[in-house]
C-alpha positions, 0 to 999 in steps of 0.5 A, spaced: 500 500 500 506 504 498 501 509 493 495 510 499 501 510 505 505 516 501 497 519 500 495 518 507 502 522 510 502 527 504 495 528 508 498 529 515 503 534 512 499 539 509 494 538 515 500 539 521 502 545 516 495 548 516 495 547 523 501 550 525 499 556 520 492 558 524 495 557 531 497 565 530 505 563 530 506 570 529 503 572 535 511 571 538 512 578 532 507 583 538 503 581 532 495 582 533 492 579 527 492 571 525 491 567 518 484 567 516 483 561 514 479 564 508 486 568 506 490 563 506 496 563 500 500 558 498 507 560 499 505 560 506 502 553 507 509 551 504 514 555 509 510 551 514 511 544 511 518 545 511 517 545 518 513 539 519 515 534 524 510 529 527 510 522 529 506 517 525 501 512 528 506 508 527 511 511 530 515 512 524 518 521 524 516 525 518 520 530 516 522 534 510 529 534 508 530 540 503 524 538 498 525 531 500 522 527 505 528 522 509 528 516 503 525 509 506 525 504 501 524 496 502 529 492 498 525 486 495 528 480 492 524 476 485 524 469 487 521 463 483 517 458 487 517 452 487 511 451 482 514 456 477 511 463 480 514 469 482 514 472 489 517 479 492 521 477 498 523 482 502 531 482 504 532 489 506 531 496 508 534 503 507 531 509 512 535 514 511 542 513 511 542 507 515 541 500 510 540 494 513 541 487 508 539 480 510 544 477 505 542 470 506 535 471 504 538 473 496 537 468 492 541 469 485 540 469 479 544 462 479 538 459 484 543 459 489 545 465 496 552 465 493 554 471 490 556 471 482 563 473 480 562 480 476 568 478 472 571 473 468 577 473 471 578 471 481 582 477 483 590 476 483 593 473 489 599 477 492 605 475 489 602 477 482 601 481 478 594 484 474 596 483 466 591 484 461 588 480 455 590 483 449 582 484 445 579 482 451 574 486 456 578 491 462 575 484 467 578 479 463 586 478 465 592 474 468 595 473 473 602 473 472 607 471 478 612 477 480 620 476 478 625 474 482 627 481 487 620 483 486 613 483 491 606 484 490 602 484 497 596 486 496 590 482 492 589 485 486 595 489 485 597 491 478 604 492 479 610 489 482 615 492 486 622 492 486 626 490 493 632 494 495 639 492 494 640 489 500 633 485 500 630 480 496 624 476 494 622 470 498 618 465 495 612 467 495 613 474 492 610 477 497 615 480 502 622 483 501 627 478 506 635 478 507 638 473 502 642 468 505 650 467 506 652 462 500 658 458 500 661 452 499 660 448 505 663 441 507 655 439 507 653 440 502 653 434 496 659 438 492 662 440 498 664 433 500 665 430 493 671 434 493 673 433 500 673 426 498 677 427 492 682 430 496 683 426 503 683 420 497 689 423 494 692 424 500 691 417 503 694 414 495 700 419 496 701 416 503 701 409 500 705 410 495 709 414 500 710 407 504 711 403 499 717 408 497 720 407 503 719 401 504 723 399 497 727 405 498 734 399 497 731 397 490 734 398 484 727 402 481 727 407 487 734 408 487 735 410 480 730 415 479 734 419 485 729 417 492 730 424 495 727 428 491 721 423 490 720 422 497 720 431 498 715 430 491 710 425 495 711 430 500 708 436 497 703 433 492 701 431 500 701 437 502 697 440 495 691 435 497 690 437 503 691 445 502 684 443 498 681 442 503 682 450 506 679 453 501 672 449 503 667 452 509 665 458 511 670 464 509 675 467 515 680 473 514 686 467 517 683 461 512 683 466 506 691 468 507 692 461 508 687 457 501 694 462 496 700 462 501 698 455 502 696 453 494 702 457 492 706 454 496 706 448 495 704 448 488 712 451 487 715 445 491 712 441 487 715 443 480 721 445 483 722 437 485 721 436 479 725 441 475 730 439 479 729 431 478 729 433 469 735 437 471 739 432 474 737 428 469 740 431 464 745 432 467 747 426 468 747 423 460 752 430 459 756 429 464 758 422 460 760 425 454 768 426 455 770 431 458 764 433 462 765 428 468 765 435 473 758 437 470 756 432 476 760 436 482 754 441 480 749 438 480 750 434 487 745 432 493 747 438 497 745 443 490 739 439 488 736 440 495 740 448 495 735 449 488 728 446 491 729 451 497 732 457 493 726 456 488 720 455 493 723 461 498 721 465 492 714 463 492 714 464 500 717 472 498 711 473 494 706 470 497 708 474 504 709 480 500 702 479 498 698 478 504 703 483 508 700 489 502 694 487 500 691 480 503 685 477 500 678 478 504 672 475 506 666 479 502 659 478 501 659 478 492 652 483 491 653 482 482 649 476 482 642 478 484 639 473 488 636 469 494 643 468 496 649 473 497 655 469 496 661 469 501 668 469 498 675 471 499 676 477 495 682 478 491 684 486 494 690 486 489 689 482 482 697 482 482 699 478 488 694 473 485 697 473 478 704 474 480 703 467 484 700 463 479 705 466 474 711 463 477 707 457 478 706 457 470 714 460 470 717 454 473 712 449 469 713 451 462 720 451 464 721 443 467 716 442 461 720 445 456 727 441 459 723 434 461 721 435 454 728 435 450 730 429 455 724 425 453 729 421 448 735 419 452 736 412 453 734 408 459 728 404 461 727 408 467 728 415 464 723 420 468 723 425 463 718 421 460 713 421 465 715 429 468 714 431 460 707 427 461 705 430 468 707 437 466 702 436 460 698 435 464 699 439 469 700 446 465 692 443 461 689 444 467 692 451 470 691 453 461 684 451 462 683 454 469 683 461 468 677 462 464 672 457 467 676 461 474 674 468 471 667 466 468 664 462 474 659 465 478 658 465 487 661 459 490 663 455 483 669 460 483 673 457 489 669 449 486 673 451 480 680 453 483 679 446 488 678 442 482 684 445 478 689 443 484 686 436 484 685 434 477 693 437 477 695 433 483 692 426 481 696 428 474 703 429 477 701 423 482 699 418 477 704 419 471 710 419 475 708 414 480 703 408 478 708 407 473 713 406 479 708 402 483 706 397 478 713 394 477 715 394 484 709 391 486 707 387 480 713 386 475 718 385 481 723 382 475 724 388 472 726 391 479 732 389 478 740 392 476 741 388 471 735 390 467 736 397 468 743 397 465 740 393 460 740 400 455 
């Protein structure tokens, strides 16, 4: 009954405003005279409706807003029953400013109380970014996962943000964490690949070394001057195990010791070899006549004089190098992501360059010798195992170089680690097994008759 209620409240309005009128109001003005109700005019019958304000039986106010009355509206539902008609169901009321909804009562196209989607696309997730379908309405798009460095934490977002430099994104894109300190750890599957590889060749080189020692009386061992083998056991041992320094959590003190160790070991090495090549060679020369006094300068006392002279000048540089410009623990930011690697920064690329150059100084040179002795007769002429082992040796060292400045994090320190293995195990197995194998497997070749025998 909306168009007879609004009727029958106009009525009241205008009946309040014409009594309102001819009660004499303009008495309160010292006026003697009242409204007829004869003389009414309209203008005045409508300043007084602007005034209205009663109570309905109802118990509803009526009052005007400007030229409206207060809005009040039931909010009704079409529904179908269950025989097919249609029914108005009232689900709400507006009074006013004030709404109040029964939400449960709506029933939805779809036949269901669930609200249908308004779009053709669910809101994007934090994480993810709103993008937009190509001929397609504004509401149909993708949600495209933010990028690695990059948050979106609000539903619905249409850009991603980038996270400051010293932050990155977790996985779920939502938030900026700090990254994580990366290194190769003894943990880790390649991390105790290579510790395995270099305990084993420490361990192999210790068994050569007994054995060694305990043939030290045979004609094989002897012959290939035992002193210098059992000084080169010694330091390929030592070159193993200085691998090891360069795995775990990087610390000033194990940052100078991975060079100074490395290198250090490394120049002994290839000074007993060089040493080994020179004697050899010296040896066939000194048998040509009037060459018998060649020998006097290449006795025990100056082989053992020249090993030490040329590993005094790795340990001057090397201590030269730690004392000006030693390397430093440093968190690497050039890689971008979730993790920072921590490495041994080389604060002067010089000292680095100066120890492996005279590394690589001493390996061409034993190479070049061991090569031009290759030919000399003898069934045990070491200079063909040194030329192959320094062959090796200076593949490896060649090769290490770009892989070393191309590797990105802890692969760089992996790829220094697998450098001095691979050249390790070289040095150890084309100079040794050989040895090894006829004095343990061929021991009828160990023998003086058969090492004159050319």
């Amino acid at each position: 009954l909306r168009v007879t209620y609004n009727v029958y409240l106009a009525v009241y309005a205008a009946a309040h405003a014409l009594h309102s009128l001819l009660s004499c109001p303009s008495k309160s003005n010292n006026s003697s005279t009242c409204v007829s109700p004869k003389n009414i005019q309209p203008i005045e019958l409508f300043q007084h409706l602007n005034s209205v304000n009663f109570t309905t039986p109802q118990g509803e106010m009526f009052y005007f807003q400007g030229a409206d009355v207060p809005a009040k509206y039931d909010l009704v539902n079409w529904q179908k029953t269950p025989e097919g008609s249609l029914k108005l169901v009232v689900f709400g009321r507006v009074n006013g400013f004030d709404i109040h909804l029964n939400e449960s009562a709506i029933q939805w196209n779809t036949g269901s109380s669930q609200v249908p989607v308004s779009v053709c696309s669910e809101s994007c997730p934090p994480g993810t970014r709103m993008a937009n379908r190509k001929g397609e309405p504004v509401c149909c798009f993708d949600c495209i996962p933010c990028a690695e460095g990059e948050i979106s934490n609000k539903t619905g977002s249409l850009h991603c943000e980038r996270c400051p430099s010293e932050f990155w994104s977790n996985v779920e894109r939502t938030a900026c964490i700090p990254p994580q300190l990366d290194f190769l750890s003894f943990n880790e599957a390649l991390g105790i690949t290579l510790t395995t590889a270099a305990v084993s060749g420490a361990m192999v080189t210790t068994a050569v070394f007994v054995v060694f020692l305990y043939y030290r009386h045979s004609p094989v061992v002897r012959a290939n001057n035992s002193e210098l083998s059992f000084l080169l056991l010694l330091s390929l041992k030592l070159c193993f195990l200085c691998s090891l320094v360069f795995i775990g959590r990087p610390s000033v003190w194990s940052c100078r010791l991975q060079q100074a160790a490395f290198g250090i070991s490394f120049v002994l090495c290839v000074s007993c070899l060089l040493v080994k090549t020179i004697v050899v060679l010296a040896v066939f020369r000194s048998a040509r006549p009037g060459a018998e006094a060649l020998m006097k300068w290449f006795g025990p006392l100056q082989q053992r004089g020249s090993v030490c002279l040329f590993t005094c000048i790795q340990v001057i540089i090397c201590a030269t190098w730690l004392f000006l410009s030693p390397p430093v623990p440093k968190h690497d930011l050039g890689f971008q992501g979730s993790k920072v690697t921590l490495k041994c920064a080389m604060a002067s690329v010089v000292g680095f360059s100066l120890v492996l150059g005279y590394i690589g100084l001493l390996a061409c040179t034993c190479l070049l010798l061991a090569f031009l002795a290759r030919k000399l007769p003898g069934n045990f002429n070491e200079a063909k195992l040194i030329t192959f082992s320094m062959l090796i040796f200076c593949v490896v060292w060649v090769t290490f170089v770009p892989a070393y400045i191309s590797s990105p994090g802890k692969y760089v320190v992996a790829v220094e680690i697998f450098a001095i293995l691979a050249s390790s195990y070289g040095l150890l197995l084309c100079i040794f097994a050989p040895k090894c194998f006829i004095i343990l497997f061929r021991p009828q070749k160990n023998t003086k008759k058969h090492l004159m025998s050319r």
